[in-house]
C-alpha positions as CSV (number, residue, x, y, z in Angstrom):
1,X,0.1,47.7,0.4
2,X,-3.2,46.6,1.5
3,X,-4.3,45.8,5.2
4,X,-7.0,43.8,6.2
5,X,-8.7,44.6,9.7
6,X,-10.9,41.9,11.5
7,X,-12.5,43.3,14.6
8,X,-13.8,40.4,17.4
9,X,-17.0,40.6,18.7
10,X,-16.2,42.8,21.6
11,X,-17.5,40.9,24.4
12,X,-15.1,41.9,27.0
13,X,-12.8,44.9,25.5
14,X,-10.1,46.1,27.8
15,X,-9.0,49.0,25.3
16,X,-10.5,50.7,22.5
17,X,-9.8,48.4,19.4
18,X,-10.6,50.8,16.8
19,X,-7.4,53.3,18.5
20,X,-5.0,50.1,17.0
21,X,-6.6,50.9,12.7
22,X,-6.3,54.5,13.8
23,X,-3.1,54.5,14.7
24,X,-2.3,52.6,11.5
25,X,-3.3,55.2,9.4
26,X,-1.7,58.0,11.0
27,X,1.6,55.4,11.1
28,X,1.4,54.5,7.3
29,X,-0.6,56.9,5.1
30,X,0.1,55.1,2.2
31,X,-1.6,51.3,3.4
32,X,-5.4,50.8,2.3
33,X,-7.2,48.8,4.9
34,X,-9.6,46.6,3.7
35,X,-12.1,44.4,5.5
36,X,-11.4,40.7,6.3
37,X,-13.0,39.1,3.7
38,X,-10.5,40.9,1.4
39,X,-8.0,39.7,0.0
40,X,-4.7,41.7,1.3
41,X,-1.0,42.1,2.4
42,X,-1.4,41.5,6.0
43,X,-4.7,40.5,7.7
44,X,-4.9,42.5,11.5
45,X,-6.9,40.5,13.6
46,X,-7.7,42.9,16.6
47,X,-9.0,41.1,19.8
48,X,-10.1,42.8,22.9
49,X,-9.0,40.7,25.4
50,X,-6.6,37.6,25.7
51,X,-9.1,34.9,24.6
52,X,-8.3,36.0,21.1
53,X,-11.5,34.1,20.0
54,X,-12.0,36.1,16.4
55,X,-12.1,33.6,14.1
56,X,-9.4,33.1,11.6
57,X,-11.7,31.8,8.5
58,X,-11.7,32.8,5.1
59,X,-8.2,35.5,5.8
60,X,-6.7,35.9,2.7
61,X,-2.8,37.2,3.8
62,X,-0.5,37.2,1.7
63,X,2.4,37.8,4.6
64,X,0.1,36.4,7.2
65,X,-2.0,37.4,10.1
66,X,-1.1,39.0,13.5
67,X,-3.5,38.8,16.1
68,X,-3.8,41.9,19.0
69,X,-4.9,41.3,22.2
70,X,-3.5,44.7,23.6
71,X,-2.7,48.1,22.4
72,X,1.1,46.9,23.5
73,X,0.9,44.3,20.6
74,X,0.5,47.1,17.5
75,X,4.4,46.3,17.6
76,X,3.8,42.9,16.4
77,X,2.2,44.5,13.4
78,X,5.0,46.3,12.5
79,X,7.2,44.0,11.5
80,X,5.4,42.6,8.3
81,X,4.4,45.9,7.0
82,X,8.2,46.7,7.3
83,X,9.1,44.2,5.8
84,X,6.8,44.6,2.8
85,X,7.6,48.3,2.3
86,X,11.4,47.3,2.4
87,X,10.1,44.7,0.0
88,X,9.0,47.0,-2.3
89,X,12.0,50.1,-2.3
């Protein structure tokens, strides 16, 4: 299963976005994260604040994007790659 990560620009971060593709890693060893302009699985789109302004342009998700604005939203993230590993078994 392949992950792509799109980072925003980071004008106004409230948390460290790069703790969220950690975190992914350690949580499934087995997904390859990719960057944006790759096609992939699941495109994360991780936003440091509310705005949310990263643009969504040339994603290529097969399951769709999730956008985080919070460390608290990695749960949203879940569910796709769940569902793709159950996919998969």
């Amino acid at each position: 299963m392949t992950v792509a990560v799109k980072y925003c620009g980071g004008c106004n971060p409230r948390y460290e976005r790069t703790e969220l593709a950690e975190r992914l890693r350690a949580d499934f060893p087995g997904v390859r994260i990719v960057r944006a302009e790759e096609p992939a699985d699941v495109a994360a789109i991780i936003c440091g604040c509310p705005a949310a302004c990263a643009s969504r342009a040339g994603l290529t998700a097969r399951l769709g994007a999730v956008v985080l604005t919070s460390s608290a939203d990695y749960d949203r993230l879940l569910r796709p790659l769940l569902a793709a590993q159950s996919d998969k078994e």
